[in-house]
PAKOL-530100 format. One record per residue: residue in one letter; y, z, x of N, C-alpha, C, CB in turn. Coordinates in steps of 0.2 Angstrom, whole numbers, padded with zeros to 4 digits, always signed. Atoms other than C-alpha are relative to their C-alpha. Glycine has a CB too. Layout:
PAKOL-530100
AYZXYZXYZXYZX
...
***
This chain:
PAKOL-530100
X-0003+0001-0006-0011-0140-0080-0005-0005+0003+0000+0006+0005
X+0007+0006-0003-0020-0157-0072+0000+0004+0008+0003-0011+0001
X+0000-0003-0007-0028-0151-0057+0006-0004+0006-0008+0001+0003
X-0002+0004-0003-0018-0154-0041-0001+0004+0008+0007-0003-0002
X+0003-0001-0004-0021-0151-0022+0008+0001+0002-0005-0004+0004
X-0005-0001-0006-0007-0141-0009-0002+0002+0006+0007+0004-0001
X+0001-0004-0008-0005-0136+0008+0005+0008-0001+0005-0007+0009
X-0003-0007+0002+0001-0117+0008-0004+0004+0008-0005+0003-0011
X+0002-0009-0003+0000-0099+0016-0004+0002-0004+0007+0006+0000
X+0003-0003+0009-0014-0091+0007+0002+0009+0004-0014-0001-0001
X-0001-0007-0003-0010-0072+0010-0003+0007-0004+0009+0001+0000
X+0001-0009+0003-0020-0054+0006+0003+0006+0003-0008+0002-0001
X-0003-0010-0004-0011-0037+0009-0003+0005-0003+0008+0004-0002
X+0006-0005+0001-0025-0025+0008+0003+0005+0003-0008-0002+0003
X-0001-0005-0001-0023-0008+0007-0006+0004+0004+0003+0003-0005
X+0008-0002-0006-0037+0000+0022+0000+0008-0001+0000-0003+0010
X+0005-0007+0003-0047+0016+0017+0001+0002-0006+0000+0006+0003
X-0001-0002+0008-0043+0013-0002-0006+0005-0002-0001-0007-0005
X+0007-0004+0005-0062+0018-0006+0000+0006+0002-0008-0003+0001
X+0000-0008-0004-0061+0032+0006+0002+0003-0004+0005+0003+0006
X-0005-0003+0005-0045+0038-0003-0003+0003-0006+0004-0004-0002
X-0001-0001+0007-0050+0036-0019-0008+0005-0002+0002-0007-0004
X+0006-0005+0001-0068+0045-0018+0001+0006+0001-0006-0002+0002
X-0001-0007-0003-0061+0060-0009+0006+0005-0005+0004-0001+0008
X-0006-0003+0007-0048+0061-0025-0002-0002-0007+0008-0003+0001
X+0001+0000+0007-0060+0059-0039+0001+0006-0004-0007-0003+0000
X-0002-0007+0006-0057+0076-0046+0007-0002-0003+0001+0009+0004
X-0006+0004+0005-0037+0068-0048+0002-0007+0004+0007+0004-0001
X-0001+0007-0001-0040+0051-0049+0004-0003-0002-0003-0003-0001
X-0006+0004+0005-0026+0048-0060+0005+0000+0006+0004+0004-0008
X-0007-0001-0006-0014+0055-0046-0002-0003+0006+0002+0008+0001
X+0001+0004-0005-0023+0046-0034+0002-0009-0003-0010+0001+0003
X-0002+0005+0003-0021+0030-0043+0008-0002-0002-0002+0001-0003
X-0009+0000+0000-0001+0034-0043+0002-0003+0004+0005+0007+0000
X-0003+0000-0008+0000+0034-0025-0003-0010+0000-0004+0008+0007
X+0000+0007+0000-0009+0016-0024+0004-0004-0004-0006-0002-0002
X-0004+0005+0005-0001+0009-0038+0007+0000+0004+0001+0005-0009
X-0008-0004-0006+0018+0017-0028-0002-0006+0005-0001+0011+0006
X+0001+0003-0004+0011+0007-0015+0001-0009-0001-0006+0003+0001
X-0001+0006+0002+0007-0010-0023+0006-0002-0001-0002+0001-0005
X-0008+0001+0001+0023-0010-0031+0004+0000+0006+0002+0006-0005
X-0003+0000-0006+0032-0008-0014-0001-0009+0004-0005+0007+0005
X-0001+0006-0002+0025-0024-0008+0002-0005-0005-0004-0001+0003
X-0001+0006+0007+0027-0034-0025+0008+0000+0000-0003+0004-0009
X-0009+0000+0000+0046-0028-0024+0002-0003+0005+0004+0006+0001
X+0000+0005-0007+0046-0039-0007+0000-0006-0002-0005+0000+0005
X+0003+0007+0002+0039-0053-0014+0008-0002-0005-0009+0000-0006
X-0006+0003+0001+0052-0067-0017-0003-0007+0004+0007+0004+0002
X+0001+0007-0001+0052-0087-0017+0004+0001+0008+0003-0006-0006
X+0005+0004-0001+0044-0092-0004-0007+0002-0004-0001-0001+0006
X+0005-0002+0001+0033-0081-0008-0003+0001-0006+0000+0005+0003
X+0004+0000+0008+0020-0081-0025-0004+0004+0001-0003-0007-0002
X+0007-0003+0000+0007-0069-0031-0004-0003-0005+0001+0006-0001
X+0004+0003+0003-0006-0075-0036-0005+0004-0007-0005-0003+0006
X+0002-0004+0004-0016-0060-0044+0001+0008+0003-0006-0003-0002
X+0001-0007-0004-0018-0040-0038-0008+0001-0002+0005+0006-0003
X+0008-0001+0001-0036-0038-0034+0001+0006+0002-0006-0006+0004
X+0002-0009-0003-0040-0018-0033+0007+0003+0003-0007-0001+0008
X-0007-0004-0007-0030-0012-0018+0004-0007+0003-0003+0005+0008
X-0002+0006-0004-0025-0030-0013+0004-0004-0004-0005-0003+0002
X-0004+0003+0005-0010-0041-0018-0002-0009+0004+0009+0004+0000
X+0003+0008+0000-0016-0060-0016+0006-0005+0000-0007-0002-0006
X-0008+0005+0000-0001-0071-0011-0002-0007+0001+0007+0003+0006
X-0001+0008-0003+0003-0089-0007+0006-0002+0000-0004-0006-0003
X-0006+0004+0000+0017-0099-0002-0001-0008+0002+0005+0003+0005
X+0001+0008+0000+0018-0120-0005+0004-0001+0006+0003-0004-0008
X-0004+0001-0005+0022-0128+0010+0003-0007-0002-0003+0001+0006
X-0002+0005+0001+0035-0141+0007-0001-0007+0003+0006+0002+0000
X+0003+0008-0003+0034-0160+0013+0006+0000+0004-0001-0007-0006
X-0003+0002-0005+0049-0160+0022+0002+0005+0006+0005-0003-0004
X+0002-0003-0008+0047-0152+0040+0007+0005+0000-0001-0009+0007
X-0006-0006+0001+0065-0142+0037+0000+0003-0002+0005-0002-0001
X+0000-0003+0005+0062-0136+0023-0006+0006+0003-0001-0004-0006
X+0005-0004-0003+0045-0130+0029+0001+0007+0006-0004-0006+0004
X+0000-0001-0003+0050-0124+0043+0006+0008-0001+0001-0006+0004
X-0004-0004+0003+0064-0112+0033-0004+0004-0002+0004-0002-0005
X+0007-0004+0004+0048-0106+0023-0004+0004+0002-0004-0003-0002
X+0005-0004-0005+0037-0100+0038+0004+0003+0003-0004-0003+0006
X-0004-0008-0004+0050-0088+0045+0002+0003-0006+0009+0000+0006
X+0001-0005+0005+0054-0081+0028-0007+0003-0002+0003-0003-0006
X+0007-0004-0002+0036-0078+0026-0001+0006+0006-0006-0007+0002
X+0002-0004-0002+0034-0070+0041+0007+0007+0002-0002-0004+0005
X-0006-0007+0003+0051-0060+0038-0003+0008-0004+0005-0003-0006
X+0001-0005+0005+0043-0054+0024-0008+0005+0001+0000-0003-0008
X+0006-0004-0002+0025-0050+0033+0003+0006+0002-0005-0003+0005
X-0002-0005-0006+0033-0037+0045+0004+0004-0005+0005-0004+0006
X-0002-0004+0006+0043-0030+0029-0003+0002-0005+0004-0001-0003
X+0005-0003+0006+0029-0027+0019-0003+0008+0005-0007-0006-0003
X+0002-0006-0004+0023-0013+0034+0006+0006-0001-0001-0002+0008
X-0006-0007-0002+0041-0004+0034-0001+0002-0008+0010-0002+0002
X-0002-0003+0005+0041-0004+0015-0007+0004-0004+0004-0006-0004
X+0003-0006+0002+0024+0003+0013-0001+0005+0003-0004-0002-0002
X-0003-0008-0003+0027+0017+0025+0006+0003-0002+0001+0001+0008
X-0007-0001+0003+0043+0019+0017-0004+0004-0007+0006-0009-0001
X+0002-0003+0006+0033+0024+0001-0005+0004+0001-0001-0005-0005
X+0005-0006-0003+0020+0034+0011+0006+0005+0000-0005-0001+0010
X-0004-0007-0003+0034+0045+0018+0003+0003-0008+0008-0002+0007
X-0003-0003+0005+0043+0047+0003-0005+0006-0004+0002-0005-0005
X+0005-0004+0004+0028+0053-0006-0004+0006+0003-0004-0005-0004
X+0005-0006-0002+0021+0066+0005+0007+0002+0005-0009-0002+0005
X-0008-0005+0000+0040+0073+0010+0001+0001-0008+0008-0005+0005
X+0000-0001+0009+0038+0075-0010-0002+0005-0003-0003-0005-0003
X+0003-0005+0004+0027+0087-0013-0003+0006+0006-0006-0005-0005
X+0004-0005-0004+0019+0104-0008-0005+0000-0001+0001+0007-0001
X+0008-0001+0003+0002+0099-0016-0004+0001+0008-0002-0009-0006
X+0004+0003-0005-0013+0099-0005-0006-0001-0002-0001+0004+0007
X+0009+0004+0002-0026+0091-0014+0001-0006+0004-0002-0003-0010
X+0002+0007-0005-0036+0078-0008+0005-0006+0001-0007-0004-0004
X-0003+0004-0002-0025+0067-0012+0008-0001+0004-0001-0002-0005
X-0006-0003-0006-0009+0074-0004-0003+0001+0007+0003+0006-0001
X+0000+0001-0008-0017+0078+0010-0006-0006+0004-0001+0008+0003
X+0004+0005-0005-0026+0060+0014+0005-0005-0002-0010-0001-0003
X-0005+0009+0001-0012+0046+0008+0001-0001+0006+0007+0000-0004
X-0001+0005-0006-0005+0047+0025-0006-0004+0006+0005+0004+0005
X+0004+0005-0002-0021+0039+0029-0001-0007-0002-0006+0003+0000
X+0001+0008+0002-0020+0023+0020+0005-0004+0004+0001-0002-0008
X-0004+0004-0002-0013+0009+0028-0001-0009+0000+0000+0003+0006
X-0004+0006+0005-0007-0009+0026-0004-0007+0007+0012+0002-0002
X+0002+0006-0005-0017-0025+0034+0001-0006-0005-0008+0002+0003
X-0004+0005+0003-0011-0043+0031-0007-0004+0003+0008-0002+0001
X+0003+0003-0003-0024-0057+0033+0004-0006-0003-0008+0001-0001
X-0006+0003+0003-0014-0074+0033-0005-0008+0002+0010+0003+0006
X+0005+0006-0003-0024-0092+0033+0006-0006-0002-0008-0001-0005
X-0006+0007+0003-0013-0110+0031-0005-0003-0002+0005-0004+0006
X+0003+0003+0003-0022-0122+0021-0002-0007-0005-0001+0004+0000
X-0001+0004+0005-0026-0131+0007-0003+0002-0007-0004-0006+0002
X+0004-0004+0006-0031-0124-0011+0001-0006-0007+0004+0010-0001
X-0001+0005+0006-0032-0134-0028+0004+0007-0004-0007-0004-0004
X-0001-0002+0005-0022-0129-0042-0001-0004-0007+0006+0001+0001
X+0004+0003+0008-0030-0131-0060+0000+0007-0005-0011-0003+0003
X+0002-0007+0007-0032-0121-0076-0008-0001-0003+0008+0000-0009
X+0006+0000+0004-0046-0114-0084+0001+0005-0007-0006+0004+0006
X-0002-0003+0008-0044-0110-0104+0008-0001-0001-0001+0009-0003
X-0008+0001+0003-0025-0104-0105+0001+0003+0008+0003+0005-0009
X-0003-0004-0006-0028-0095-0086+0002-0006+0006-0005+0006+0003
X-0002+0004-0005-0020-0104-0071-0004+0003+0005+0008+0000+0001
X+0003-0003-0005-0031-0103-0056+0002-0005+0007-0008+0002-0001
X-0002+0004-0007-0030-0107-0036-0008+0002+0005+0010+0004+0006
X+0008-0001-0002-0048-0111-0028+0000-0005+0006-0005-0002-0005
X+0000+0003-0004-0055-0119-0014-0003+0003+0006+0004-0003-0001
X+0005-0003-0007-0066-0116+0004+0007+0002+0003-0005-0007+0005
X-0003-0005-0004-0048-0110+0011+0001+0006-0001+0004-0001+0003
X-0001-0007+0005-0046-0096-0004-0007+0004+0002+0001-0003-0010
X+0008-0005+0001-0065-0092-0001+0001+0004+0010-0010-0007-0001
X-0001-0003-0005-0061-0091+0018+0006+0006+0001+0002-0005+0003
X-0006-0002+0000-0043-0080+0018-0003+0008-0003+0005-0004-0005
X+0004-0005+0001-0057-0068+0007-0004+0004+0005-0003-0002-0004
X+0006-0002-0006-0071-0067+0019+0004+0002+0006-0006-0007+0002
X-0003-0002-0006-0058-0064+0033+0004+0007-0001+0005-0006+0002
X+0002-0007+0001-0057-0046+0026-0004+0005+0002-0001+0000-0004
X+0005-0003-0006-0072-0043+0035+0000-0003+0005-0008+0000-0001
X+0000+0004-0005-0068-0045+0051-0002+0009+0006+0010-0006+0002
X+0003-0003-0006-0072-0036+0069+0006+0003+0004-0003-0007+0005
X-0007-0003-0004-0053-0031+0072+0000+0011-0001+0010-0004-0006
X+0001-0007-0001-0054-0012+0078+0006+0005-0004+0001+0001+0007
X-0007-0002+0002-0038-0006+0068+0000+0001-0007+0004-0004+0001
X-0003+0002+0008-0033-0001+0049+0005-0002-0002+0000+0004-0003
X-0007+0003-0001-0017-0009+0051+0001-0005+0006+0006+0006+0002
X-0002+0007+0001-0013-0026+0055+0002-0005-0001+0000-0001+0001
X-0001+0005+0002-0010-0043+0054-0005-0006+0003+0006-0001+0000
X+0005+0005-0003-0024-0056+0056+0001-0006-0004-0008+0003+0000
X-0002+0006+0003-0019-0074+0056-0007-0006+0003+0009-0002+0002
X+0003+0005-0001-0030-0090+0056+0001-0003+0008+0003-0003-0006
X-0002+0005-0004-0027-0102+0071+0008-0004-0002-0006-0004-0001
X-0003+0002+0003-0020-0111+0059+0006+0003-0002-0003-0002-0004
X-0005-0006+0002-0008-0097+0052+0004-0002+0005-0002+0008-0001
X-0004-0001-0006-0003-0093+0068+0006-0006+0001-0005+0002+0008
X-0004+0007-0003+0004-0110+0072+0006-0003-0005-0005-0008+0001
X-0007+0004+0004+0013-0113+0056+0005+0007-0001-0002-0005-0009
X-0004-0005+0002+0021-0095+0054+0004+0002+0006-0003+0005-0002
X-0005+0001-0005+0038-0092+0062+0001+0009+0000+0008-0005-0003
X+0000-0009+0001+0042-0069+0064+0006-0001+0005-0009+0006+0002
X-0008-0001-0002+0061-0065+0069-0002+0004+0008+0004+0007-0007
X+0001+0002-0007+0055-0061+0085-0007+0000+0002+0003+0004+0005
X+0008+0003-0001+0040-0065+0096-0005+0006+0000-0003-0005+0007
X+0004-0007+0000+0026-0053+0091-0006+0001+0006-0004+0001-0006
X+0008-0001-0005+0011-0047+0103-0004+0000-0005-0001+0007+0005
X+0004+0002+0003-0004-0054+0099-0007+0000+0004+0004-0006-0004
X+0004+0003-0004-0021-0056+0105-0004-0003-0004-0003+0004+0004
X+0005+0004+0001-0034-0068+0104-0008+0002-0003+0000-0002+0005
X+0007-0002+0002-0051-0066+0094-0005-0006-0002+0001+0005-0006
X+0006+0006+0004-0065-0073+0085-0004+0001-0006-0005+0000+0004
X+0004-0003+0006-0075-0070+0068-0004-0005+0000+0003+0002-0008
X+0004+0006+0000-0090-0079+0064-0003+0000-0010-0007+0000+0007
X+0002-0001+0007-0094-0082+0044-0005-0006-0001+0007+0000-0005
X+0003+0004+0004-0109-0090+0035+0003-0006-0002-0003+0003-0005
X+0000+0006+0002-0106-0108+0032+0008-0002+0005-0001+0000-0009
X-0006+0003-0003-0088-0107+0040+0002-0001+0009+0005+0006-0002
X+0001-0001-0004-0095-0105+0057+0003+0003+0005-0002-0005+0001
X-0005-0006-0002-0082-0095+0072+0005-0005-0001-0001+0005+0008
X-0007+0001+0003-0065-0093+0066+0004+0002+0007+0002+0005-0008
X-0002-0003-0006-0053-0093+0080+0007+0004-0005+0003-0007+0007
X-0005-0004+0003-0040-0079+0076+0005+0003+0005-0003+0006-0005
X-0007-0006-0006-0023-0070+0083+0001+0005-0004+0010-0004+0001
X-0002-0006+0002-0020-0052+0079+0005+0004+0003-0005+0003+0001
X-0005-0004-0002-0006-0041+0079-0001+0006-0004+0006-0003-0001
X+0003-0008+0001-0007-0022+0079+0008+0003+0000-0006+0003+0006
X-0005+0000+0000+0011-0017+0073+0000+0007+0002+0003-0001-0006
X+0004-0007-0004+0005+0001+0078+0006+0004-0003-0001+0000+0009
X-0004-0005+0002+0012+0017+0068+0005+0000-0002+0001+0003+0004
X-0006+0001+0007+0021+0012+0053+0003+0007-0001-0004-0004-0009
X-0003-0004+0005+0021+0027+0044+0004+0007+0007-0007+0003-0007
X-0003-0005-0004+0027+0038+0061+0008-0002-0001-0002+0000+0009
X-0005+0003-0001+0040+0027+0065+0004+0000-0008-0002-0008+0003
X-0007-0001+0006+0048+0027+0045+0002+0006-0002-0003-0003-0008
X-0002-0008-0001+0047+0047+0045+0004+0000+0004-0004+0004+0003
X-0003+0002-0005+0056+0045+0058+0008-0001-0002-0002-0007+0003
X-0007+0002+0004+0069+0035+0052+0001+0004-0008+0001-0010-0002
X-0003-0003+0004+0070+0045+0036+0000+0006+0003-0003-0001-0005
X-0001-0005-0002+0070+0062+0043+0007+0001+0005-0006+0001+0004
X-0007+0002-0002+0088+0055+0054+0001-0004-0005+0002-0005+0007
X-0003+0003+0004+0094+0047+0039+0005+0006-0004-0005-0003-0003
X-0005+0000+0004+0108+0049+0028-0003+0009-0005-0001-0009-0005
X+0001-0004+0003+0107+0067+0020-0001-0001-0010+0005+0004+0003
X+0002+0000+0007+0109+0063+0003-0005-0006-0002+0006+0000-0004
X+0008+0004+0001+0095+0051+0004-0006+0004-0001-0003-0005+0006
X+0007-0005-0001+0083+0063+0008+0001+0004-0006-0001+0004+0007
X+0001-0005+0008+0088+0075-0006-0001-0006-0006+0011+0006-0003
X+0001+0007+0008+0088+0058-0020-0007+0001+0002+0004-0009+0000
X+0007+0003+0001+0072+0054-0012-0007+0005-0002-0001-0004+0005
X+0003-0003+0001+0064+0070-0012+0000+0005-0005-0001+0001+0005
X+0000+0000+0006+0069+0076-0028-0003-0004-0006+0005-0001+0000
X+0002+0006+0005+0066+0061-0037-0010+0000+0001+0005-0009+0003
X+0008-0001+0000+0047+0064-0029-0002+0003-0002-0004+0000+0005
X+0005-0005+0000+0045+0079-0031-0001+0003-0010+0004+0007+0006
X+0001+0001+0007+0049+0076-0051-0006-0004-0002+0005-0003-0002
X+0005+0005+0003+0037+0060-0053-0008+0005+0003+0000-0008+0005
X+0005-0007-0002+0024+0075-0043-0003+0004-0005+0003+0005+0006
X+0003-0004+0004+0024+0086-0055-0002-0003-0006+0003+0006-0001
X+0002+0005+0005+0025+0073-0068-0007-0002+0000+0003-0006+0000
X+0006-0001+0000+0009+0067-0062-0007+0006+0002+0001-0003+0002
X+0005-0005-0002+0000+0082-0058-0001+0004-0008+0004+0006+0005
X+0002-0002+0007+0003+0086-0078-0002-0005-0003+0005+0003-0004
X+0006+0005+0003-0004+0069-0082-0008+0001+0001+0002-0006+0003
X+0004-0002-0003-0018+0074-0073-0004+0005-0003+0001+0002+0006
X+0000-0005+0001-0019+0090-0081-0004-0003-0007+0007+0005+0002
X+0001+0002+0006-0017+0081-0098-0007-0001-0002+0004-0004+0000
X+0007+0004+0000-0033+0070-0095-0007+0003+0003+0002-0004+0004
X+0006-0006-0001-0044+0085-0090-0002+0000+0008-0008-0002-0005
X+0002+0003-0006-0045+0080-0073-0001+0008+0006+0006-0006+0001
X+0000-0007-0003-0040+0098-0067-0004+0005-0004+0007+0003+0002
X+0005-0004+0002-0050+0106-0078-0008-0001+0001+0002-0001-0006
X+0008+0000-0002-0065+0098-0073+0001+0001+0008-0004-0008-0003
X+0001-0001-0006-0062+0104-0056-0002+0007-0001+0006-0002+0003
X+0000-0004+0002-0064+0121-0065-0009+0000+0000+0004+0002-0005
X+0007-0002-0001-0084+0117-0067-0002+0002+0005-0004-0004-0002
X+0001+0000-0007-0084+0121-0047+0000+0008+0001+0007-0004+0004
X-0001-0008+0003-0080+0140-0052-0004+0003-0003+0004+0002-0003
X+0003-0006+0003-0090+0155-0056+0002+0000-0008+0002+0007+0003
X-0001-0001+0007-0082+0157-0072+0000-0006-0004+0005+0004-0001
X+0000+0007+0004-0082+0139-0080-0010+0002+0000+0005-0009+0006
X+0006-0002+0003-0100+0145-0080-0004+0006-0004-0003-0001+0004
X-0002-0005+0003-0097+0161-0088+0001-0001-0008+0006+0001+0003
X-0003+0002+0005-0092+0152-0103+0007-0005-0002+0001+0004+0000
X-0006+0005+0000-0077+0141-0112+0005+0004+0000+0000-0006-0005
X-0003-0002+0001-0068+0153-0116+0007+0003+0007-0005+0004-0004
X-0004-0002-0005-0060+0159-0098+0001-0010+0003-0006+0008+0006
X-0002+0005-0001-0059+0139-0096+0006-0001-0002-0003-0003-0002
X-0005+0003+0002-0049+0137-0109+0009+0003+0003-0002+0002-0008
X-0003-0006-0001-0038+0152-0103+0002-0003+0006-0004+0008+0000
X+0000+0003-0005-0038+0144-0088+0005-0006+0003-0006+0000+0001
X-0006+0006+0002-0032+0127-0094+0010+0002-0003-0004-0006-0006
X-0006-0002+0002-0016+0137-0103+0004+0002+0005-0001+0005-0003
X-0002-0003-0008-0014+0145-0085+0005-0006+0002-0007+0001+0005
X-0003+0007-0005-0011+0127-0078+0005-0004-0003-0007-0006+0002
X-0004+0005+0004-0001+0119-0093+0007+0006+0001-0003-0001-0010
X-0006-0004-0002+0013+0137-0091+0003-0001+0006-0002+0007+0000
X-0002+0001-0009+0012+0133-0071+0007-0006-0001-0009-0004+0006
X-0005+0005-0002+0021+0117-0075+0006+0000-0002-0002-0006-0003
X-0009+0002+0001+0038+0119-0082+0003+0007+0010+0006+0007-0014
X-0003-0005-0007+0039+0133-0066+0001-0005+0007-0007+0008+0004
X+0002+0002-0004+0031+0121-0054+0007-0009+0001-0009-0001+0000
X-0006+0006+0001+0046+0107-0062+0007+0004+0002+0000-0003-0009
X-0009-0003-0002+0061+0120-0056-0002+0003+0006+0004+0007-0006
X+0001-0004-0006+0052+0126-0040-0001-0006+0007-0006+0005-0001
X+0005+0004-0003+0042+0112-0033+0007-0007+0004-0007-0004-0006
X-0005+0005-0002+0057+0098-0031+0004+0003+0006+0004-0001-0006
X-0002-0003-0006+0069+0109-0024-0003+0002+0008+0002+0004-0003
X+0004-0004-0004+0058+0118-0013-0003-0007+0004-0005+0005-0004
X+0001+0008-0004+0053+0099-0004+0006-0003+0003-0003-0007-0006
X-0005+0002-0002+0071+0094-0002+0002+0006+0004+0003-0002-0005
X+0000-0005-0006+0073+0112+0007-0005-0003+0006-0003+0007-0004
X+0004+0002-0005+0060+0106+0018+0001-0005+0002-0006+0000-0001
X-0001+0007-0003+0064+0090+0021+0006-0001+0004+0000-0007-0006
X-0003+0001-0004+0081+0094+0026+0000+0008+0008+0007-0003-0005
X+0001-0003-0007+0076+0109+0039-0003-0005+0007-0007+0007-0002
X+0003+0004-0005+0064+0096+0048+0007-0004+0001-0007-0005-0002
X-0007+0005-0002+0081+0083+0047+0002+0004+0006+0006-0002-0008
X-0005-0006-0006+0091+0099+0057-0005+0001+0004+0002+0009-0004
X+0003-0002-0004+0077+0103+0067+0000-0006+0007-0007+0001-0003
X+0002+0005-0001+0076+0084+0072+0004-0002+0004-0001-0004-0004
X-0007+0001-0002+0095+0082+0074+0001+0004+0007+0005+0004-0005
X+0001-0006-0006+0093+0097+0088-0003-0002+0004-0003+0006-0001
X+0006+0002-0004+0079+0088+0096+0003-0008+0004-0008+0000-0005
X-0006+0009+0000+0092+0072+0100+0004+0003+0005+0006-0003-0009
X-0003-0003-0006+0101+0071+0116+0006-0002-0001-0002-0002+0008
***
């Protein structure tokens, strides 16, 4: 690829208190790693031209969109961009809720997902494109900036923090509230910035799923509470709940009441695959009836 220079959206959707998360669910990190992953995937299934990914760094999906030369076209491009900001917040409280109306679990990681949440940093710019060996890359002081604007001074784990620049070239289906800020970075000196605080994604999609469509909620909380126990036996598989057993008296006893222990947890699973599903779709649709009742 001969290198070449555009003007673009740079865009990261970081997922905020990943590290939290995931250290509070190192005993099952696989199944904590389901739910990010669930997540990921949620916004990647959004993504569509205009919109490009560039790579997935960690918990973060690193986007851009080329801005065309002719000012119509452009101008098509920044309201789908900002369509799809605002629909990356529904669709990943849409995959919070699902997955904790899913399951009875209450490990760490069940009961801390509905703490993650979804922030967009959005810069307009300039970046080169060039390859290095056989990998295609996109670099440059606004790619380093769009990074560094990860650390910023906004009081919130959910938003959207845009550039100056951003702000002016992105179009959003209606006008959002926004306030005025500032960041100041080594060598980039202060960044002026606009912030929008969509506020209480994942209430508001509970919400709407709990009044929704009955047989949505049985598909969806069936179908969770299957991939649940699926992964709770992947988990299981990988020793992960067994090494939660060194935490116990008797895992120091010996291996023998371990082992006895792990048999325990492997028999639990075909029960917890004919009890667990059902028994989440029971629950999901009493709240639905409870909800309905609570409606004038």
């Amino acid at each position: 690829m001969e290198p070449r220079s555009e003007r673009l959206l740079l865009i990261l959707a970081d997922i905020s208190g990943y590290t939290k998360f995931m250290l509070a669910s190192q005993v099952s990190r696989v199944h904590g790693q389901q739910v990010i992953t669930a997540l990921i995937e949620a916004i990647l299934a959004e993504v569509e031209i205009p919109l490009q990914v560039k790579e997935i760094e960690g918990d973060a999906v690193f986007l851009y969109s080329v801005r065309p030369e002719d000012d119509q076209a452009w101008h098509q491009v920044s309201a789908e961009v900002g369509r799809k900001l605002l629909r990356f917040f529904e669709a990943f409280a849409a995959v919070l809720v699902a997955e904790s109306e899913s399951t009875l679990c209450r490990c760490a990681v069940c009961a801390n997902m509905h703490q993650l949440k979804l922030k967009i940093i959005v810069h307009s710019g300039e970046a080169l494109f060039h390859s290095i060996g056989n990998f295609a890359d996109v670099s440059g002081v606004d790619v380093i900036l769009v990074h560094r604007l990860l650390k910023n001074s906004v009081d919130s784990d959910e938003y959207i923090l845009m550039t100056e620049s951003a702000y002016r070239d992105l179009r959003f289906p209606t006008e959002l509230e926004v306030y005025r800020s500032s960041e100041t970075y080594e060598g980039f000196g202060s960044i002026s910035t606009f912030v929008h605080l969509p506020g209480g994604a994942f209430e508001k999609s509970r919400q709407t799923f709990l009044s929704g469509d009955a047989g949505h909620i049985l598909a969806t909380t069936l179908g969770g509470g299957l991939r649940e126990v699926r992964g709770q036996f992947k988990t299981l598989l990988q020793g992960e709940q067994l090494a939660e057993l060194r935490h116990l008296p008797m895992k120091r006893r010996g291996a023998t009441r371990s082992i006895l222990a792990g048999l325990l947890l492997l028999l639990m699973a075909p029960i917890q695959l004919l009890l667990f599903p059902p028994l989440t779709s029971v629950r999901a649709m009493i709240r639905r009836h409870r909800r309905r009742r609570l409606e004038p």
